[in-house]
C-alpha positions, 0 to 999 in steps of 0.5 A: 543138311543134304547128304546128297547134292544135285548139280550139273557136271561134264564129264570130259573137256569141253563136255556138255553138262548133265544132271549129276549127283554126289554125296558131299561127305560130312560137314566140317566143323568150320563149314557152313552149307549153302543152299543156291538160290542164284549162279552166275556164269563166269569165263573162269567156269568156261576156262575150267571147263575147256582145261584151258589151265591144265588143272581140271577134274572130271567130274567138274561142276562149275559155278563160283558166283554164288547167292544163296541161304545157309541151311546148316552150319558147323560147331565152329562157324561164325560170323553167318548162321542158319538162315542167313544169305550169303554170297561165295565167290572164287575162293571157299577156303584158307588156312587162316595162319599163314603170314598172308592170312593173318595180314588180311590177305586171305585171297593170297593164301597158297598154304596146303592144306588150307586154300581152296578154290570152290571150282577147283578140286571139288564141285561148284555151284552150278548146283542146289547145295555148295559148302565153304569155310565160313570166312568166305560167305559173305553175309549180303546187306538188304536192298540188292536184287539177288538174281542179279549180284552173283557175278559181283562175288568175281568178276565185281570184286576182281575189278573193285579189290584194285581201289582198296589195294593201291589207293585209287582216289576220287581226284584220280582220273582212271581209264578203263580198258575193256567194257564186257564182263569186268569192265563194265562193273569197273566203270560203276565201282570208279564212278560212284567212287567219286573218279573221273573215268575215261573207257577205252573201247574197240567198239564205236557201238559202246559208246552210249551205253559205257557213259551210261555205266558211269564213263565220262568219256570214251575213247577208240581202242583202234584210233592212234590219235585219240589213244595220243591225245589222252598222254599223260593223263591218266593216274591208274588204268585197269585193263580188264581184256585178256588178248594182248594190246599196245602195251605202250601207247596206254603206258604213255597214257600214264600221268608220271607215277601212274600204274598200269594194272591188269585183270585180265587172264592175258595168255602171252607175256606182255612186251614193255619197254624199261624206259617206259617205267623209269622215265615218270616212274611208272608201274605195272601190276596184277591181282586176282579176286579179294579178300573176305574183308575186301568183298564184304567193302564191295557188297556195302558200297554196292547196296549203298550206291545201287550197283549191281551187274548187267545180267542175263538170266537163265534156268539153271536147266539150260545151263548148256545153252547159257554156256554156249552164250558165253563161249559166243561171246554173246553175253551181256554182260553177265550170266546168271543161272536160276537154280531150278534143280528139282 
């Protein structure tokens, strides 16, 4: 167990990130420590690190999409021991007594002390060390790559927690609308779920590569008539962008009882017309990350059926150019640091 972690942080917003060491204090008894092998770079980290939601603090050190090996553990940890690896996602802790904990939904905890997110008030792991309560580290199943399955424990279980929680069938056909980071996850998750599966993209260019992912088809985001020609049709859409769209065109989209439902950290209220829910009693929703239980279904379905992200690697010493990547909008489709902290 190290008493002192090396990582990169910045020191201001926006700041570039420089090497930085910190003493992590003791290890609780619930905890476990985890040595990161492998981050990934989510848009979050990005969000965080700009203040974009007002709750940053500075010293910050990102990083929330986490591989690695557990190298201590406290009297009470269970589940995943010393030597065993493990993936850590957005969420480190929760108090595991709240009605929302005790029903399984442990990524809905609100309680304080008790949740925490593993980039918010503390430091991340953009880092050679990261601890967690030992309900969130997730103990990974053989045959998946490492350097690549960090961002599923984001941006994979954003889009995957979805089909748990609202029952998406294989008979479903589901649209996906955005084929960047999430989306293109989302188009492997339906896919291998046994869905037809129709991605809505701006860019004519993508078409190839999201049939590729597992889309049976495509359609222009930009073109009216194709966005009609797909009227009610649709029995779930996930919308993975955060930049405001026509809102109603992918409502009509909806097959009567059809859902509508966003991941996507969208900054403007979204406009929706009442009719359009009532008449084929339709529905809009939203949810973050998933469970411990909700990941641990993820990370199985992927190693059954193969799936893992679109990555880019880097060494985690070039963390300020993988940052810059991102920030261009030039990653595809996700970032994934190399811990090479020496």
């Amino acid at each position: 167990m190290a008493t002192t972690f090396k990582a990169y942080a910045a020191t201001e917003k926006g700041g570039e990130l420089k090497p930085f060491e910190f003493d992590p204090g003791p290890l609780g008894e619930d905890q476990v420590e985890i040595a990161v092998s492998y981050c990934g770079v989510c848009h979050s980290d990005l969000s965080m690190l700009e203040n974009d939601w007002g709750m940053s603090r500075y010293p910050f050190v990102p990083g929330h999409e986490v591989v690695g090996t557990v190298v201590a553990a406290g009297p009470r940890a269970k589940n995943v021991k010393v030597g065993d690896p493990v993936g850590l996602g957005w969420s480190s802790s929760s108090c595991l007594s709240c009605d929302q904990c005790l029903s399984g939904n442990h990524n809905l905890c609100s309680t304080t002390p008790g949740a925490e997110a593993t980039i918010i008030g503390r430091h991340g792991g953009f880092a050679n060390r990261v601890r967690c309560h030992w309900v969130w580290a997730t103990p990974l199943p053989t045959g998946l790559d490492h350097a690549k399955i960090g961002p599923l424990f984001c941006g994979g279980v954003t889009v995957f927690n979805p089909l748990i929680q609202f029952g998406v069938k294989p008979t479903d056909r589901v649209g996906v609308i955005g084929i960047g980071g999430l989306g293109h996850l989302a188009l492997r998750f339906l896919n291998k779920w046994g869905c037809e599966v129709i991605a809505f993209s701006s860019n004519e260019s993508k078409t190839e590569e999201a049939k590729s992912l597992g889309a049976h088809r495509v359609v222009n985001s930009r073109d009216a008539k194709q966005l009609a020609s797909m009227a009610g049709q649709l029995n779930f859409i996930l919308s993975t962008t955060n930049v405001p769209l026509d809102w109603e065109a992918y409502l009509k989209c909806l097959a009567p009882k059809g859902r509508f439902h966003t991941v996507g950290a969208i900054p403007e209220p979204m406009s929706i017309h009442a009719f359009s829910l009532i008449f084929g009693e339709k529905s809009v929703s939203g949810s973050p990350t998933g469970s411990p239980r909700t990941t641990k279904l993820m990370i199985d379905f992927c190693a059954r059926h193969q799936i893992e992200p679109v990555t880019e690697l880097f060494p985690m010493s070039k963390v300020n150019d993988a940052i810059e990547h991102l920030r261009a909008g030039k990653a595809r489709y996700r970032i994934v640091l190399k811990n090479d902290i020496a």
